[in-house]
C-alpha positions in Angstrom: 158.2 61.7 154.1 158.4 63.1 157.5 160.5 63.8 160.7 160.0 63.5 164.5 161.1 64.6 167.3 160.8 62.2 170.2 161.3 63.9 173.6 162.1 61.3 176.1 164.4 58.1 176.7 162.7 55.6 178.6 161.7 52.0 177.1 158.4 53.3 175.6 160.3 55.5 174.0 162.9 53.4 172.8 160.4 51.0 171.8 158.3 54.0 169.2 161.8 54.9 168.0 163.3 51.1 167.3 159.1 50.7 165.1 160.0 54.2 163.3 163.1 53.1 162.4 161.9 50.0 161.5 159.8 51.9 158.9 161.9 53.5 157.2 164.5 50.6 156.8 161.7 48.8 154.5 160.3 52.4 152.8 156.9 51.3 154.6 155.9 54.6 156.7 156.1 58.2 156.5 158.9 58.3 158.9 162.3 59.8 157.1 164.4 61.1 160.1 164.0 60.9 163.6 165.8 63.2 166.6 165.5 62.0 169.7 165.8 64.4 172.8 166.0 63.6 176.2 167.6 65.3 179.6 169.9 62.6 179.9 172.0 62.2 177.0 173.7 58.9 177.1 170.1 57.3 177.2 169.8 58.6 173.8 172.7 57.6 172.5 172.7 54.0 173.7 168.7 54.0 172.0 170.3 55.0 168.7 173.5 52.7 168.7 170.5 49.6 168.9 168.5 51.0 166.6 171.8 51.1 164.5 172.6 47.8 165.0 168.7 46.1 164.9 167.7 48.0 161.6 170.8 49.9 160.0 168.7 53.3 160.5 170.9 56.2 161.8 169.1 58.9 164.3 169.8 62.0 165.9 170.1 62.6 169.3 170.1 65.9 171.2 170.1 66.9 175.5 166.9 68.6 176.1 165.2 69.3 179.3 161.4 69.2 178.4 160.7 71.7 181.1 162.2 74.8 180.0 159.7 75.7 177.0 162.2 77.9 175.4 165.1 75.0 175.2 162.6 73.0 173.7 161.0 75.8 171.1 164.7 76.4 170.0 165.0 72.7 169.4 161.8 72.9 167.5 163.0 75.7 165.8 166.8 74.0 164.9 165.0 70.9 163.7 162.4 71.5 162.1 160.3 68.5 162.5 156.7 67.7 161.7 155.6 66.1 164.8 156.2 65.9 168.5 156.1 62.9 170.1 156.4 63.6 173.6 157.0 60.5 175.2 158.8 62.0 178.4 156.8 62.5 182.1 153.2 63.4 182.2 154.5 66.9 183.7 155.9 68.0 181.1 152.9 67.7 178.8 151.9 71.3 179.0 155.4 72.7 178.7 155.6 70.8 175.7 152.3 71.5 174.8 153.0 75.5 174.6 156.2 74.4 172.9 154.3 73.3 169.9 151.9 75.9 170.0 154.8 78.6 170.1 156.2 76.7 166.9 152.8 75.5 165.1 154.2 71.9 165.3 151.4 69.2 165.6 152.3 67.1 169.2 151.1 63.3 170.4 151.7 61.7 173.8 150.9 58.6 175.4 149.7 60.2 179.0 147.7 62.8 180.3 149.2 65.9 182.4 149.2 65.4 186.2 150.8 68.0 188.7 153.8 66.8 190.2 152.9 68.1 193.4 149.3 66.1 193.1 148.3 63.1 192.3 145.8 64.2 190.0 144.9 62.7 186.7 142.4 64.1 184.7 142.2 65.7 180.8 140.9 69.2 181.8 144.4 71.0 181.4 145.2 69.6 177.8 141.4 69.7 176.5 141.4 73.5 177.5 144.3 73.7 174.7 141.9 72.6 172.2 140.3 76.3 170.7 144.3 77.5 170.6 145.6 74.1 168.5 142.4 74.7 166.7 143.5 78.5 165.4 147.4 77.7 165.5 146.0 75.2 162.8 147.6 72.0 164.3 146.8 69.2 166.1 147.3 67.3 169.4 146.7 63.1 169.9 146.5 62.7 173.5 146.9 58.8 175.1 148.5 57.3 172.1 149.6 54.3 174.4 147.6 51.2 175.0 145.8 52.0 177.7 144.6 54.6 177.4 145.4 54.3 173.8 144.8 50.8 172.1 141.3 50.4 175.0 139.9 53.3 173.7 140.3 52.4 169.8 138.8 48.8 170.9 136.0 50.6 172.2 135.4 52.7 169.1 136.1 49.5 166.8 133.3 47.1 168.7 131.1 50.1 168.8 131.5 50.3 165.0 131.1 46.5 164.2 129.5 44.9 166.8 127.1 47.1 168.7 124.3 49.3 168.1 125.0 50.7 171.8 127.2 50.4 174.0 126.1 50.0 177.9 128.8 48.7 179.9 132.2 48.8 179.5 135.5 46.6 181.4 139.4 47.5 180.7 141.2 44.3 181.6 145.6 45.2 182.1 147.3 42.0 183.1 150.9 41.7 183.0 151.7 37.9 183.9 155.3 38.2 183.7 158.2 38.1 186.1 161.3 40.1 186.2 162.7 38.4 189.1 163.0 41.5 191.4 161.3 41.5 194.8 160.1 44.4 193.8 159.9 46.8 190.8 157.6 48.3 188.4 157.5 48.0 184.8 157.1 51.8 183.8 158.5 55.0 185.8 158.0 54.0 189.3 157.1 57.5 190.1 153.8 57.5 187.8 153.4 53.6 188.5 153.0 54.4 192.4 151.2 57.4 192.5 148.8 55.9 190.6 148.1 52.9 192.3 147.8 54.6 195.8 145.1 56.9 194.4 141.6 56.3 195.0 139.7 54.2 192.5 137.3 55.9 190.7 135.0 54.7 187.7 131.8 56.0 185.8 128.2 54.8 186.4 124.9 55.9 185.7 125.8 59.6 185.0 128.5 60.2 187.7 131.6 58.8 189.4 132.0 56.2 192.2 134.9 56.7 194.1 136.0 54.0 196.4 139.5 53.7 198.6 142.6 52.4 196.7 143.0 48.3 195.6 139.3 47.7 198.1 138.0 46.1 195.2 139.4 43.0 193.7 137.9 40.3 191.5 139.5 37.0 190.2 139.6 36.8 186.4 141.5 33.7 184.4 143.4 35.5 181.5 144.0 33.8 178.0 147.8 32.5 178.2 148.2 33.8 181.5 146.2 32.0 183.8 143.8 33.3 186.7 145.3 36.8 188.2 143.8 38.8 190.8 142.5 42.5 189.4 142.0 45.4 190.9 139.6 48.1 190.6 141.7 51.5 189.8 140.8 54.8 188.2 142.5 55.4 184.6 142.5 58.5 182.3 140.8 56.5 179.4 137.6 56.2 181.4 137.2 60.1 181.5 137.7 60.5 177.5 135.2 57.7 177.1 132.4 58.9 178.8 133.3 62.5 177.1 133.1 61.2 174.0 131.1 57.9 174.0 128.3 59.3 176.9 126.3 56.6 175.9 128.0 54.0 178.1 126.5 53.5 181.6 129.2 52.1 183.0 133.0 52.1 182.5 135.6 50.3 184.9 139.0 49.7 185.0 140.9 46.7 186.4 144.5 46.2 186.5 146.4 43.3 187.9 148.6 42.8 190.9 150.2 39.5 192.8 150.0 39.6 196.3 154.0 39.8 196.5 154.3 43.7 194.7 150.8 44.7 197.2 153.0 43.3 200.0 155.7 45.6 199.6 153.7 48.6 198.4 151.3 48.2 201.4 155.4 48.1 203.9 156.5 51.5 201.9 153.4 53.5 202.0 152.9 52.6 206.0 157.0 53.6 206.1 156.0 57.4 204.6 158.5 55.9 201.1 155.4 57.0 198.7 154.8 60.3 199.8 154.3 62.7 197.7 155.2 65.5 200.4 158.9 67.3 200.2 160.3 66.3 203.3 164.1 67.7 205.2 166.5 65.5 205.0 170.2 66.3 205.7 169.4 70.3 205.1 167.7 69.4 201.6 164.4 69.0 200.4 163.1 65.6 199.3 160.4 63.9 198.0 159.8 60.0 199.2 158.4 59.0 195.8 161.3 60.4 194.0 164.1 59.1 196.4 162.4 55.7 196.0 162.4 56.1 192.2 165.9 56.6 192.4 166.8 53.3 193.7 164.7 51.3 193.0 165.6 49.4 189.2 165.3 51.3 185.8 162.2 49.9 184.4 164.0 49.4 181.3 166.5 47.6 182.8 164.0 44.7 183.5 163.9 43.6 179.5 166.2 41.2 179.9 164.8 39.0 182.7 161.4 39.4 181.9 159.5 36.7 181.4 156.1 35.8 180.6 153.0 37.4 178.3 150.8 40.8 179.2 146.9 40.5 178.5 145.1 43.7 177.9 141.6 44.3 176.3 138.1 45.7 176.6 134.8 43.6 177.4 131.5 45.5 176.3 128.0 44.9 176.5 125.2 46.4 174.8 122.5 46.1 172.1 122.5 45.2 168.6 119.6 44.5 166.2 117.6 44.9 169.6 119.6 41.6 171.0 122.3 41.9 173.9 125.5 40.9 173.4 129.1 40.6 174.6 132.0 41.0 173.4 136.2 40.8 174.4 138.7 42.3 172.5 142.1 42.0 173.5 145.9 41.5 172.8 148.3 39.0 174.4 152.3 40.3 174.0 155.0 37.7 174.8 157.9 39.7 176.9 160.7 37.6 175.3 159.3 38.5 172.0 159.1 42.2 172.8 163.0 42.0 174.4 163.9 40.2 171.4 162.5 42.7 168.9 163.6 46.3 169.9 165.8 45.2 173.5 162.3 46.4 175.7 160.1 43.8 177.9 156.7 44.0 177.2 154.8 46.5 179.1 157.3 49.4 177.1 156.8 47.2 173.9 152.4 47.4 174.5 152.7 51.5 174.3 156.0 53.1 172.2 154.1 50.6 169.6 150.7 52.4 169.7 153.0 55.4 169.7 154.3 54.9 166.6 151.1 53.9 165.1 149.4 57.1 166.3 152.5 59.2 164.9 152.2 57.4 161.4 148.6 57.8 161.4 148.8 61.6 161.8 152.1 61.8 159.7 149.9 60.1 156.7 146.6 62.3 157.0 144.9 59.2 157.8 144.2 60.9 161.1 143.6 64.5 160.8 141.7 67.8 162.5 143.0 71.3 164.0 142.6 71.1 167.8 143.6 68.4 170.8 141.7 65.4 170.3 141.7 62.2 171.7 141.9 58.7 170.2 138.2 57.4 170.5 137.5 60.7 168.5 138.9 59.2 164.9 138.1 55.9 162.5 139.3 52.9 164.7 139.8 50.6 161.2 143.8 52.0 160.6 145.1 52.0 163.9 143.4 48.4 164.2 145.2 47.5 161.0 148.7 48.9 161.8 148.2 46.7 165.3 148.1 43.4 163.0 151.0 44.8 161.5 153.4 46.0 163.7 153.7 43.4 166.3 150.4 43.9 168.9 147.9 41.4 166.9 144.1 41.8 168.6 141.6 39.2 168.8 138.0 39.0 169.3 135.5 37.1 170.7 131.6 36.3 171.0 130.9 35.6 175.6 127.9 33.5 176.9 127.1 36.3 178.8 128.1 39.6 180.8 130.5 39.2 183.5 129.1 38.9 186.8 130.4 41.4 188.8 
């Protein structure tokens, strides 16, 4: 049996601790204690009182600020645990990062490292830990959410069972519920922005195609959803996939967005509010981005009044036994469900899931190797399993023909 450490308070994270928990309440994983960390200390404590009361598991708790490496290699150090599940901002990756490596202690995340001062997403810091995991003898699972995460394990399971090659590849994210807010976001509205207002980038024919932010759009009608507009956007897993699956000729993701949410995002970048550049305000530096963060509502605030199902899965073409094909993998997770389960809606519910299952499958040996690794790099069948399992049931399905756009 084994313990965590879980740095980080949010709804993902209260989500992968409430599954843990879950876990060891029925002797089913190899969870046995769980300390959860997190700068703000009353977060953690309300996370553990639910757990408490949902599944009769106690956990620890403990105020950590993931940035200063030495606070949290002394916390390593006092606890003692045999994994790291950071599940904090995608800044502190690398300080947590060196944490581990200063302690030997295997680490997992659900997000790659951008600079705060950039909005930057790509793999190149962590993958240039790998050689140092690799002769600390531990190992690092990078994107353990659902996407990336659970897209990139579809893509390795259809690759396995249904396709001889794989040529083009589609990520499909629809959230179709409603929170009831004019306007909000449904993870950290600092990531959520800054990614949305980058440029779109996807992979084709050997290099990338880079194309202004939310200029592409296509209707799609989603299973249980109905017909959303998506939108073109760039998205970490496409970079791991090409890395590791270079076969694909293609690879695009598309995320959802109602006209209401562009409406205002379009009124707050005009109005400087998503700026990324410190500005002076009242003799103090500030950044927009952040001071909007700060009021606009906690995403996991929104589990309550969010209503309505996410849709997320992969659509790949290719060859196999010399005859094209297609084929759609996805999941469809009901908000209330999600809120009724662990207290989260259900975008937090579609990763600190995957989270848990990534954790458990490194925990068990089932997923194992010295160095930083992502998920398309290990046997999908497991993590498919646990999905079945634990609450994020996939289906699969046989299209007439490629999509035609």
């Amino acid at each position: 049996m084994s313990k965590v450490l879980v740095i980080g308070a949010g709804g993902v994270s209260s989500v992968a601790v409430h599954k843990m928990a879950q876990q060891i309440a029925d002797g089913s994983g190899p969870f046995s204690d769980i300390l959860l960390a997190s700068r703000t200390l009353e977060k953690c404590e309300s996370i553990a009182l639910s757990v408490k009361k949902r599944t009769d598991v106690d956990i620890s708790v403990e105020q950590l600020d993931a940035d200063d490496v030495p606070a949290t290699v002394a916390l390593i150090e006092k606890s003692g645990p045999d994994l790291v599940v950071n599940l904090a901002l995608p800044y502190q990756d690398l300080p947590i990062m060196d944490a581990c490596l200063a302690t030997k202690t295997d680490y997992l995340d659900t997000a790659n490292y951008e600079p705060r001062d950039e909005a930057k997403f790509e793999y190149k810091w962590q993958w240039d830990y790998h050689e140092r995991f690799k002769e600390a003898g531990i190992m690092a699972l990078l994107g353990s959410g659902f996407d990336p995460g659970v897209t990139s394990v579809f893509t390795c399971w259809l690759k396995k069972h249904h396709f001889d090659r794989i040529d083009t590849l589609d990520i499909l994210d629809c959230n179709g519920g409603d929170h009831g807010q004019h306007f909000a976001t449904n993870f950290n509205p600092e990531i959520n922005i800054r990614e949305i207002t980058a440029p779109a980038r996807h992979w084709e024919d050997g290099q990338w195609v880079e194309t202004p932010a939310l200029s592409h759009k296509q209707a799609f009608d989603f299973e249980e959803v109905g017909e959303k507009n998506m939108y073109l956007m760039y998205h970490e897993e496409i970079e791991s996939l090409k890395t590791h699956i270079p076969e694909i000729r293609r690879i695009r993701f598309w995320m959802t967005f109602g006209d209401a949410y562009l409406t205002h995002l379009e009124v707050l970048q005009n109005v400087g509010m998503t700026s990324i550049e410190e500005i002076e305000y009242q003799g103090k530096k500030i950044v927009p981005l952040q001071f909007l963060k700060a009021v606009l509502p906690e995403p996991a605030s929104l589990g309550e009044t969010t209503k309505g199902k996410t849709n997320i899965g992969v659509i790949a073409t290719g060859v196999k036994n010399g005859e094209q094909k297609t084929v759609y993998v996805k999941n469809i997770c009901s908000h209330e469900a999600a809120f009724q389960e662990t207290g989260n809606q259900g975008v937090s519910y579609t990763t600190g899931v995957p989270a848990m299952i990534g954790s458990a499958l490194m925990l068990s040996n089932k997923w194992r190797g010295d160095g930083v690794f992502n998920m398309e790099q290990f046997d999908p069948d497991p993590f498919m399993d646990m999905l079945n399992a634990h609450g994020l049931p996939w289906k699969v399905e046989q299209l007439d023909a490629p999509l035609d756009f």
